[in-house]
LUMZA-544226 format. One record per residue: residue in three letters; residue number from 1; x negated, y, z negated of N, C-alpha, C in turn. Coordinates in pm, whole numbers. Example, Ala and Ser with C-alpha at 12.3 -4.5 7.8 and 13.67 -1.06 7.14 Angstrom:
# residues 2
{res=ALA | n=1 | n_c1=-1319 | n_c2=-569 | n_c3=-780 | ca_c1=-1230 | ca_c2=-450 | ca_c3=-780 | c_c1=-1320 | c_c2=-330 | c_c3=-780};
{res=SER | n=2 | n_c1=-1285 | n_c2=-225 | n_c3=-708 | ca_c1=-1367 | ca_c2=-106 | ca_c3=-714 | c_c1=-1290 | c_c2=3 | c_c3=-787};
END
This chain:
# residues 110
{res=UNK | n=1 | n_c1=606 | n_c2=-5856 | n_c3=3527 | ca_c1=740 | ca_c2=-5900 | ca_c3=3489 | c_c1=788 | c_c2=-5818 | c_c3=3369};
{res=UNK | n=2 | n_c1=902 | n_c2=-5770 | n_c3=3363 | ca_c1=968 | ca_c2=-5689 | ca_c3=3261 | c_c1=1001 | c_c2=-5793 | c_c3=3134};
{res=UNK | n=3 | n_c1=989 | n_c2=-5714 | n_c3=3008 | ca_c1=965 | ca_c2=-5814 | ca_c3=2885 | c_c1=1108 | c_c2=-5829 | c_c3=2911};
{res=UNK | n=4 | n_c1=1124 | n_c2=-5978 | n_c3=2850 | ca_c1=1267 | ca_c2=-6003 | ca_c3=2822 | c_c1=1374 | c_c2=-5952 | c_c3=2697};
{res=UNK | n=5 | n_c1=1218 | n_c2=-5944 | n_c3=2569 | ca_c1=1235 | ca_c2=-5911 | ca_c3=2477 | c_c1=1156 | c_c2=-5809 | c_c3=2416};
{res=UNK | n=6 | n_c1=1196 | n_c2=-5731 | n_c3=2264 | ca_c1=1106 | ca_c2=-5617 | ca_c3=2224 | c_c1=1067 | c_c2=-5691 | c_c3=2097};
{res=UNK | n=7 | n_c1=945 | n_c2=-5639 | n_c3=2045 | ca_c1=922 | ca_c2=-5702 | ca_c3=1884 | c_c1=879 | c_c2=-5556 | c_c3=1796};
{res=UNK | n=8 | n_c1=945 | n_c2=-5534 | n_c3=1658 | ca_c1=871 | ca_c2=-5435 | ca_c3=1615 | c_c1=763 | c_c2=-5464 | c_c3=1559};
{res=UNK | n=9 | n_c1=662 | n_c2=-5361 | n_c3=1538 | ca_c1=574 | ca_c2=-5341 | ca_c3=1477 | c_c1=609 | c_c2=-5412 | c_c3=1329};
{res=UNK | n=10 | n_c1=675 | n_c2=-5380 | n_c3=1232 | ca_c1=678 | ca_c2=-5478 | ca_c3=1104 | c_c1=726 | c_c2=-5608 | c_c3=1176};
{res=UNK | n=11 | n_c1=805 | n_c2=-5651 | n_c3=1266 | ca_c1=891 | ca_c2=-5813 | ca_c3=1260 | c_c1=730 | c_c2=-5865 | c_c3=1310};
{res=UNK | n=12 | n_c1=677 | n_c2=-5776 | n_c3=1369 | ca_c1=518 | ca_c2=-5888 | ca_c3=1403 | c_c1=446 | c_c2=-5887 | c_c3=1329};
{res=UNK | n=13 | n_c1=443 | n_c2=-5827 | n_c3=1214 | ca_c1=322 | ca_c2=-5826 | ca_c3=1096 | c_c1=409 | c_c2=-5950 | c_c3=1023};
{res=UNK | n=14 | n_c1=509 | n_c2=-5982 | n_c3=1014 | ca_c1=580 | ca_c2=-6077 | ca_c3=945 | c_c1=564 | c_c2=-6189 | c_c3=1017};
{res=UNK | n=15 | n_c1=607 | n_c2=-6209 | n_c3=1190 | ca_c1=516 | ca_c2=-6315 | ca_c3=1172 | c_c1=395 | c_c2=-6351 | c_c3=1174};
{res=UNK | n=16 | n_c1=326 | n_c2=-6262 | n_c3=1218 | ca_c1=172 | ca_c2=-6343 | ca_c3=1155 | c_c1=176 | c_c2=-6375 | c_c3=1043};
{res=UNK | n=17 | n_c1=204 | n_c2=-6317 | n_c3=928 | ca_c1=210 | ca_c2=-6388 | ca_c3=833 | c_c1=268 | c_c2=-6529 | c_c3=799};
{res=UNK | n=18 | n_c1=399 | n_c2=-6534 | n_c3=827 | ca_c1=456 | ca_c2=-6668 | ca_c3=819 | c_c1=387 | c_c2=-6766 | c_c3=937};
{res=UNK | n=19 | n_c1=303 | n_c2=-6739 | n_c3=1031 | ca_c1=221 | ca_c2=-6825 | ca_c3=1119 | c_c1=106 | c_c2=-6874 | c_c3=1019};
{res=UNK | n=20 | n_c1=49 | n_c2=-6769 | n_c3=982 | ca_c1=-43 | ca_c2=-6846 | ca_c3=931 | c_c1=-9 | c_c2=-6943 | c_c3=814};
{res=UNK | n=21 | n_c1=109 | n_c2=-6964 | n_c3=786 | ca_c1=183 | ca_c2=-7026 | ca_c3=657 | c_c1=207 | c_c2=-7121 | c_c3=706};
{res=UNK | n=22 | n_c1=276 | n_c2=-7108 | n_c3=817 | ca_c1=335 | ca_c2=-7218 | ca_c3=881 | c_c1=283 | c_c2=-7289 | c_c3=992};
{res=UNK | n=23 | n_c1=217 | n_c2=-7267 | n_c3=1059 | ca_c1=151 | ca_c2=-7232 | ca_c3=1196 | c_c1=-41 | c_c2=-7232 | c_c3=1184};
{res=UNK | n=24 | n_c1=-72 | n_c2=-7287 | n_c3=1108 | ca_c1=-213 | ca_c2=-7282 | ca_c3=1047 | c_c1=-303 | c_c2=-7273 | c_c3=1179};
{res=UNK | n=25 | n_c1=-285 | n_c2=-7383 | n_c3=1254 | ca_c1=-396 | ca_c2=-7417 | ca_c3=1353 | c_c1=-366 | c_c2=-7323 | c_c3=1485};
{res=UNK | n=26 | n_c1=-222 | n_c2=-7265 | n_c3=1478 | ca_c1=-190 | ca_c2=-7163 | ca_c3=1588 | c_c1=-158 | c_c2=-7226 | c_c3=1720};
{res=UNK | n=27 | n_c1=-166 | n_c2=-7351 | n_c3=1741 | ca_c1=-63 | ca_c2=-7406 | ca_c3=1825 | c_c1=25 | c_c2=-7400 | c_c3=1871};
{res=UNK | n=28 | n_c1=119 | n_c2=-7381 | n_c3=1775 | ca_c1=278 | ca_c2=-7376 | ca_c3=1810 | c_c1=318 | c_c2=-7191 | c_c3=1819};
{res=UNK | n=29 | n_c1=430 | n_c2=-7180 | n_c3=1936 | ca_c1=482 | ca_c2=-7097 | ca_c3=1939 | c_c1=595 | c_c2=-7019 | c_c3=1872};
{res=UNK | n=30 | n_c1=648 | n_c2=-6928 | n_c3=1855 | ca_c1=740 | ca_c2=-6855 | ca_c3=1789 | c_c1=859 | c_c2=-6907 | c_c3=1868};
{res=UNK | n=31 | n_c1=973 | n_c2=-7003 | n_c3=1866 | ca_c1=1041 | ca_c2=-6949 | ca_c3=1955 | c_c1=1227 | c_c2=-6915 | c_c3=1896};
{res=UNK | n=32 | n_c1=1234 | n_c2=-6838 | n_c3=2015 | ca_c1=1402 | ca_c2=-6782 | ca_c3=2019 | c_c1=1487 | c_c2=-6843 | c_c3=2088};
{res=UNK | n=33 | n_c1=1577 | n_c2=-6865 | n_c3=1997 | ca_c1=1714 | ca_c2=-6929 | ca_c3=2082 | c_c1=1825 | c_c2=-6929 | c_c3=2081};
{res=UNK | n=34 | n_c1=1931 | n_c2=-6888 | n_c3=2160 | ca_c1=2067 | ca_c2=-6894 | ca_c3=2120 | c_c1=2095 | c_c2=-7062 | c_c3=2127};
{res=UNK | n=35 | n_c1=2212 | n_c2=-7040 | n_c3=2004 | ca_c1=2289 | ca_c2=-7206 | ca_c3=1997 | c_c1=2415 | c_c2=-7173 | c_c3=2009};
{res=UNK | n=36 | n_c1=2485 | n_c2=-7268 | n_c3=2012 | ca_c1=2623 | ca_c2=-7259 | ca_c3=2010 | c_c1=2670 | c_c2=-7263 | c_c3=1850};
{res=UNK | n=37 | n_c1=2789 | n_c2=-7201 | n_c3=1841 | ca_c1=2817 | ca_c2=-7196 | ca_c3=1650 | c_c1=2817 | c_c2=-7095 | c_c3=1610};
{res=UNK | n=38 | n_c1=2816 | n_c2=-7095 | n_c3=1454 | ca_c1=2842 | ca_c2=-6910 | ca_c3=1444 | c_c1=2994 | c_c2=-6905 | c_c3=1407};
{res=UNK | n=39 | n_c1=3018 | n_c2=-6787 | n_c3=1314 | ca_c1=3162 | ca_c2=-6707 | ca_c3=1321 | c_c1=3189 | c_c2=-6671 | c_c3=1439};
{res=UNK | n=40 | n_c1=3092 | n_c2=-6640 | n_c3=1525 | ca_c1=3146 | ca_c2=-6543 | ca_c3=1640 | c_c1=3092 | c_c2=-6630 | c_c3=1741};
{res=UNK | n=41 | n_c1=3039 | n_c2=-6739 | n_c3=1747 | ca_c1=3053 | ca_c2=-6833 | ca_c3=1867 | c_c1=2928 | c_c2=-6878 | c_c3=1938};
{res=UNK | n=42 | n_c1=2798 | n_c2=-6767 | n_c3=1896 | ca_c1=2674 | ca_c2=-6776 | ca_c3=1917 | c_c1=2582 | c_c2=-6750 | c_c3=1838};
{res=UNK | n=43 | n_c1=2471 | n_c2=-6854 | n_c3=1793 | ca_c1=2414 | ca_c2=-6792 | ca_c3=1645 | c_c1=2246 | c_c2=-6842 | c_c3=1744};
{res=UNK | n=44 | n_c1=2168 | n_c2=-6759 | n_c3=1677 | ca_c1=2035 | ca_c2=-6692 | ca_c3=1696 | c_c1=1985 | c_c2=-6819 | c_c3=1609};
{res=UNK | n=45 | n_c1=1843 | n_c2=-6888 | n_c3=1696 | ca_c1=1787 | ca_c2=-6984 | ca_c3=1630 | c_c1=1626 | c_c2=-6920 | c_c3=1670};
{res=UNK | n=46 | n_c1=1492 | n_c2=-6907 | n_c3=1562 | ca_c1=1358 | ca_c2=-6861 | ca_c3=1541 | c_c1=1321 | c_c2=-6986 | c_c3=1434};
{res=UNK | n=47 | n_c1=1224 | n_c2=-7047 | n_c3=1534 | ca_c1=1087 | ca_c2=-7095 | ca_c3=1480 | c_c1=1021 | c_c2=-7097 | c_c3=1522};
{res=UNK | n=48 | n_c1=890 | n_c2=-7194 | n_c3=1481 | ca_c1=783 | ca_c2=-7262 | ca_c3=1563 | c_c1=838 | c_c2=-7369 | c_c3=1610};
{res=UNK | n=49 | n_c1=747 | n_c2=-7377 | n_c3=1743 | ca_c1=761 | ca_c2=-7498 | ca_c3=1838 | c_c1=682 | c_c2=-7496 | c_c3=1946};
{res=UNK | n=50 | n_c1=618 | n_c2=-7639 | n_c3=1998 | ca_c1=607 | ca_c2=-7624 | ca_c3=2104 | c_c1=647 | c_c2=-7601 | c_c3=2265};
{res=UNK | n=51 | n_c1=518 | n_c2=-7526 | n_c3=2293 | ca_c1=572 | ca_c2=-7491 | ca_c3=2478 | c_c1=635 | c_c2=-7590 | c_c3=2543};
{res=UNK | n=52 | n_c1=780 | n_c2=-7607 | n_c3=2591 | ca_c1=821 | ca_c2=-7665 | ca_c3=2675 | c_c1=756 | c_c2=-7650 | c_c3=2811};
{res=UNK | n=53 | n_c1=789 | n_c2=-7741 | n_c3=2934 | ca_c1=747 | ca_c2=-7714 | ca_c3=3084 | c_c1=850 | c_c2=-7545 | c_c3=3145};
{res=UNK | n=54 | n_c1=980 | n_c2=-7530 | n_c3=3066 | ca_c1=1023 | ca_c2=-7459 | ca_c3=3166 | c_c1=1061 | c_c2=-7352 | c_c3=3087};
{res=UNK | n=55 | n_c1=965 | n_c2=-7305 | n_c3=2965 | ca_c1=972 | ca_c2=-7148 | ca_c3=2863 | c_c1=919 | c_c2=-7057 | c_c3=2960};
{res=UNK | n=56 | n_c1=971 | n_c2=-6967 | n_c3=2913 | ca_c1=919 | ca_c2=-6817 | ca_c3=2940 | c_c1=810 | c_c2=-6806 | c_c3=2835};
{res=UNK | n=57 | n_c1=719 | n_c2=-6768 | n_c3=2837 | ca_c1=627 | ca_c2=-6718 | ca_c3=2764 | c_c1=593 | c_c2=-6555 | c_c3=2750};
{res=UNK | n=58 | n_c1=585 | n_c2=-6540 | n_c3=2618 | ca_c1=570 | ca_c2=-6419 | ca_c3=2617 | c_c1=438 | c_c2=-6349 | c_c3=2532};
{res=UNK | n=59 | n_c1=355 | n_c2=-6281 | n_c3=2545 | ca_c1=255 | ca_c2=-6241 | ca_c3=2464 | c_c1=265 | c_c2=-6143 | c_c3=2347};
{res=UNK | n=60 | n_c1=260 | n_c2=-6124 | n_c3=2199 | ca_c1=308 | ca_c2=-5985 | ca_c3=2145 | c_c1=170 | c_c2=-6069 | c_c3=2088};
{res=UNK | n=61 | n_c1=95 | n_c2=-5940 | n_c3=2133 | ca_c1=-70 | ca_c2=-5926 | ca_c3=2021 | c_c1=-131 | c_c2=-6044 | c_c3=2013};
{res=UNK | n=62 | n_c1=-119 | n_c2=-6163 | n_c3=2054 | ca_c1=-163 | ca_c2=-6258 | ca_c3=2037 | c_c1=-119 | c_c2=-6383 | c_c3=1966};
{res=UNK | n=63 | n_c1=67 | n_c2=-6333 | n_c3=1930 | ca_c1=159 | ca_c2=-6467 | ca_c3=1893 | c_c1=227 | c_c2=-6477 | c_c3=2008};
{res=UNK | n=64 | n_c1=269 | n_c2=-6562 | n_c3=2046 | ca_c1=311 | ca_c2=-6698 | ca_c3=2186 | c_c1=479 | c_c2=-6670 | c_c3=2159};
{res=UNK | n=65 | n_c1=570 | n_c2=-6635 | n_c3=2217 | ca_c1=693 | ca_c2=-6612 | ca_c3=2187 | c_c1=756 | c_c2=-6714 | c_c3=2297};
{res=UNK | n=66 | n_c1=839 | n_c2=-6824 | n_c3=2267 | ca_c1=931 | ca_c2=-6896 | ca_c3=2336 | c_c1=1046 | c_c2=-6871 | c_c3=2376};
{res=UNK | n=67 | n_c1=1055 | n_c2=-6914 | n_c3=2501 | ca_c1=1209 | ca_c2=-6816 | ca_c3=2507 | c_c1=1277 | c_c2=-6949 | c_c3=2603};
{res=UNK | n=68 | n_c1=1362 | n_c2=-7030 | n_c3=2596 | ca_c1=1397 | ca_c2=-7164 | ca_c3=2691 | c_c1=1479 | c_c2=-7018 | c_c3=2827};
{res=UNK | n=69 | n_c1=1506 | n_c2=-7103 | n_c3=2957 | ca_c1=1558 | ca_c2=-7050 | ca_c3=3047 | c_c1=1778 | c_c2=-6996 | c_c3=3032};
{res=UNK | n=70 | n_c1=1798 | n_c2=-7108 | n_c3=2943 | ca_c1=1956 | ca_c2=-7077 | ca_c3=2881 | c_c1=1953 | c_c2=-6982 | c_c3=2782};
{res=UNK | n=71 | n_c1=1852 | n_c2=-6982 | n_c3=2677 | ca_c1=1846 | ca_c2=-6822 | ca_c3=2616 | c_c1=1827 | c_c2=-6708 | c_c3=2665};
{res=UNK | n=72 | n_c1=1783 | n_c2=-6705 | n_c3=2789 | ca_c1=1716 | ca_c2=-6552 | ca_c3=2841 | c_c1=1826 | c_c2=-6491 | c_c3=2858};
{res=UNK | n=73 | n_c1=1945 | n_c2=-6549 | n_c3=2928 | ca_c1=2086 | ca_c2=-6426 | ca_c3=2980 | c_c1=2132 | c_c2=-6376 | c_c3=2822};
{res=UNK | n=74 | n_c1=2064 | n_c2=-6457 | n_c3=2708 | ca_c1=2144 | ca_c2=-6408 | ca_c3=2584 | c_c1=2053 | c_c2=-6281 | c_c3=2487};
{res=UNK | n=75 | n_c1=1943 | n_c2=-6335 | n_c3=2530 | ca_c1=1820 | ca_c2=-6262 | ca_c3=2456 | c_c1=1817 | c_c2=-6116 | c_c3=2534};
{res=UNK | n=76 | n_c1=1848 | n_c2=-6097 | n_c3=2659 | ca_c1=1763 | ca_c2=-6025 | ca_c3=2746 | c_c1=1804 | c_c2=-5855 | c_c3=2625};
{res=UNK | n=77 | n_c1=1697 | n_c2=-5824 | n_c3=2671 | ca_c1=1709 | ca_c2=-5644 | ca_c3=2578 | c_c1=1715 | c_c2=-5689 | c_c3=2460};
{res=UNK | n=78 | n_c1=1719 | n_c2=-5768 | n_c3=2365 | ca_c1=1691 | ca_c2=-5747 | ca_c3=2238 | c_c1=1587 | c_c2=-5693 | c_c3=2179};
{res=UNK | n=79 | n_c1=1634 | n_c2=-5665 | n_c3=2036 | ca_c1=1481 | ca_c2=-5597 | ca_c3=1988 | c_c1=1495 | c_c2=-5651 | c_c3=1837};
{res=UNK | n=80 | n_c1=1332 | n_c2=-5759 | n_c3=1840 | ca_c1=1367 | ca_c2=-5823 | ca_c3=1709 | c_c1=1294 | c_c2=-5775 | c_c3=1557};
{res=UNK | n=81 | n_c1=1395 | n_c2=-5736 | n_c3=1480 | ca_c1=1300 | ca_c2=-5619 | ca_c3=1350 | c_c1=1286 | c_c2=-5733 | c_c3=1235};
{res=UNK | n=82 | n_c1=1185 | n_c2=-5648 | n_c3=1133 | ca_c1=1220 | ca_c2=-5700 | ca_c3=1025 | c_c1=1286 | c_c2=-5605 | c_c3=912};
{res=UNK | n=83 | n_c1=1386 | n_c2=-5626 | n_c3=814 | ca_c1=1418 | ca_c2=-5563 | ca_c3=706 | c_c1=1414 | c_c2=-5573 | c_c3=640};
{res=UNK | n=84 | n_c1=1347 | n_c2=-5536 | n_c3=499 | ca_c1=1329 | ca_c2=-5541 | ca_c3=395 | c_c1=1398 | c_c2=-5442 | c_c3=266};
{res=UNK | n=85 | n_c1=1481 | n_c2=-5397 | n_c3=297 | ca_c1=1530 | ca_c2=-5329 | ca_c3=197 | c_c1=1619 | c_c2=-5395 | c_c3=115};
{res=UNK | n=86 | n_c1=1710 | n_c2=-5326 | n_c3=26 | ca_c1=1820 | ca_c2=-5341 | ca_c3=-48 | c_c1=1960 | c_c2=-5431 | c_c3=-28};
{res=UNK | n=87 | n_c1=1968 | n_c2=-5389 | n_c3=80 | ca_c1=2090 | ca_c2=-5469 | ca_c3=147 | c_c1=2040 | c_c2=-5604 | c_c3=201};
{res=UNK | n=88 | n_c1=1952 | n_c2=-5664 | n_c3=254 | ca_c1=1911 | ca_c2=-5777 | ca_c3=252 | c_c1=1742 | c_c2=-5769 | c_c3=309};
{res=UNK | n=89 | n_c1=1675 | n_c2=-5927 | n_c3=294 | ca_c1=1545 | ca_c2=-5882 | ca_c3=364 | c_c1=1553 | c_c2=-6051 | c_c3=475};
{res=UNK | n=90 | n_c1=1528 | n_c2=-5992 | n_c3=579 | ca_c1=1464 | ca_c2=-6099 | ca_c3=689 | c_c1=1517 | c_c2=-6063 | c_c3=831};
{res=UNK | n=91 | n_c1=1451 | n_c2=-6133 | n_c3=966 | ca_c1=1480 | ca_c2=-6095 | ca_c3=1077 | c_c1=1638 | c_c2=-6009 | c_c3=1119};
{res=UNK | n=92 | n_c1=1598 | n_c2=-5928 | n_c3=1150 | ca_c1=1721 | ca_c2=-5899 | ca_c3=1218 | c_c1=1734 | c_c2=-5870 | c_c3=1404};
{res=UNK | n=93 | n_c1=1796 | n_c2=-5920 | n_c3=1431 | ca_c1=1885 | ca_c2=-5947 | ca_c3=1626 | c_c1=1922 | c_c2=-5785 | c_c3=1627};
{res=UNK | n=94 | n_c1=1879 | n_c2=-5684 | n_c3=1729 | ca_c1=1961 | ca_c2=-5605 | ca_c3=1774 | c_c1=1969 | c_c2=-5635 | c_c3=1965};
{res=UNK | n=95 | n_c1=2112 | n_c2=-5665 | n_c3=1928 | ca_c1=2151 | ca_c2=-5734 | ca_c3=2066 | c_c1=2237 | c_c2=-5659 | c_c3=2156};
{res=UNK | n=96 | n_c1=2195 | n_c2=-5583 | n_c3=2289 | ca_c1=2245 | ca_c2=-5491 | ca_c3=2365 | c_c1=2353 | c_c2=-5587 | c_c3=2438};
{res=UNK | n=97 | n_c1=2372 | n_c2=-5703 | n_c3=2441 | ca_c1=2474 | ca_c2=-5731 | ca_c3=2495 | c_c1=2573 | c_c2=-5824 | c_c3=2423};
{res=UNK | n=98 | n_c1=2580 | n_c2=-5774 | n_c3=2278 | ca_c1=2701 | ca_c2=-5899 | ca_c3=2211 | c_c1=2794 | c_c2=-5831 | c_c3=2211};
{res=UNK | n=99 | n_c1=2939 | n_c2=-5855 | n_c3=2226 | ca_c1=3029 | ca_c2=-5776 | ca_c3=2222 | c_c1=3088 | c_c2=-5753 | c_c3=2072};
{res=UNK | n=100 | n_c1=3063 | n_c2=-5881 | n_c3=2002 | ca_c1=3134 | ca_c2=-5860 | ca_c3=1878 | c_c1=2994 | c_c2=-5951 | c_c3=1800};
{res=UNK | n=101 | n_c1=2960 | n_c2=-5913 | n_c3=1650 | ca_c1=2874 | ca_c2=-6014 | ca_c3=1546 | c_c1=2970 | c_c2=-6005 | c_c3=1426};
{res=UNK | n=102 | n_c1=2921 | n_c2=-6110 | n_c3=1350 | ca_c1=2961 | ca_c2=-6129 | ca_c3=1264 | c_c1=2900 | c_c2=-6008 | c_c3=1144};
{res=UNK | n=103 | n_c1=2962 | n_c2=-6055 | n_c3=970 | ca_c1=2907 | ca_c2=-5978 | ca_c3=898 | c_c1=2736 | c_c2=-5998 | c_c3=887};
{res=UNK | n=104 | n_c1=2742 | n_c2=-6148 | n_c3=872 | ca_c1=2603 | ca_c2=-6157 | ca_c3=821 | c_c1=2442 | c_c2=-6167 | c_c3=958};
{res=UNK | n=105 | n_c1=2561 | n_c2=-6060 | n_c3=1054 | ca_c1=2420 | ca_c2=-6062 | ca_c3=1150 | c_c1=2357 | c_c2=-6152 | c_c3=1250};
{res=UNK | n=106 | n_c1=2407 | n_c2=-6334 | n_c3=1202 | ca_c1=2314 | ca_c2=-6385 | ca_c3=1277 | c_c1=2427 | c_c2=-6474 | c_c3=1383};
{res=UNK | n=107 | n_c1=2533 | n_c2=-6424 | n_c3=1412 | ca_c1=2635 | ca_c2=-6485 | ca_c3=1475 | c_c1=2665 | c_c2=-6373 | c_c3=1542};
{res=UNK | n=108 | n_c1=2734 | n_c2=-6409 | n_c3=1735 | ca_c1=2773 | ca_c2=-6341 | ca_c3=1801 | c_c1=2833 | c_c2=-6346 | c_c3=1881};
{res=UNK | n=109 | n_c1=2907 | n_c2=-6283 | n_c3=1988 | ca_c1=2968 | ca_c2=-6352 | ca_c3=2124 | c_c1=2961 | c_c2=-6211 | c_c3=2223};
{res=UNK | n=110 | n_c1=2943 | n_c2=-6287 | n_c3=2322 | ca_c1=2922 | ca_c2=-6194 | ca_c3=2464 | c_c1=3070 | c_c2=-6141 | c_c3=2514};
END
């Protein structure tokens, strides 16, 4: 099956880290989600949680990535980084199919 999603090399060293912070016993999954809301009408939701019956599951190295079946048409081709520089530091969405985002990145619309 073709990934739904990409992870970089730093956004996965980040979360392992925040797993083991948060996520001690390794149970719970990473997961991704579009919500409704946002400047631009769709805003990007990442935590832990558990596996629902009807996730996509995904493997990166050995963290559990959640993905519900209403996020996938939103997620599909993304590639999720981390940034740390100057201009700000934490996840960032590069999303091949939003037509418009907001300034601060985590809002969008198809």
């Amino acid at each position: 099956m073709e990934q739904i999603i990409s992870i970089t090399d730093k956004a996965l060293e980040q979360i392992k880290v925040i797993s083991q912070a948060e996520n001690p016993e390794g149970n719970k999954g990473l997961r991704l989600a579009v919500t409704g809301g946002g400047c631009s009408g769709l805003s990007y939701k990442i935590e832990f949680s558990d596996q629902k019956d009807r996730d996509n599951v995904l493997d990166f190295s050995g963290i559990k990535i959640l993905v519900d079946p209403k996020s996938v048409i939103y997620l599909k081709g993304i590639v999720l980084d981390f940034k740390d520089g100057l201009n700000g530091k934490g996840f960032s969405f590069d999303n091949p199919n939003a037509k418009n985002t907001c300034g601060c990145g985590e809002s969008f619309s198809i």
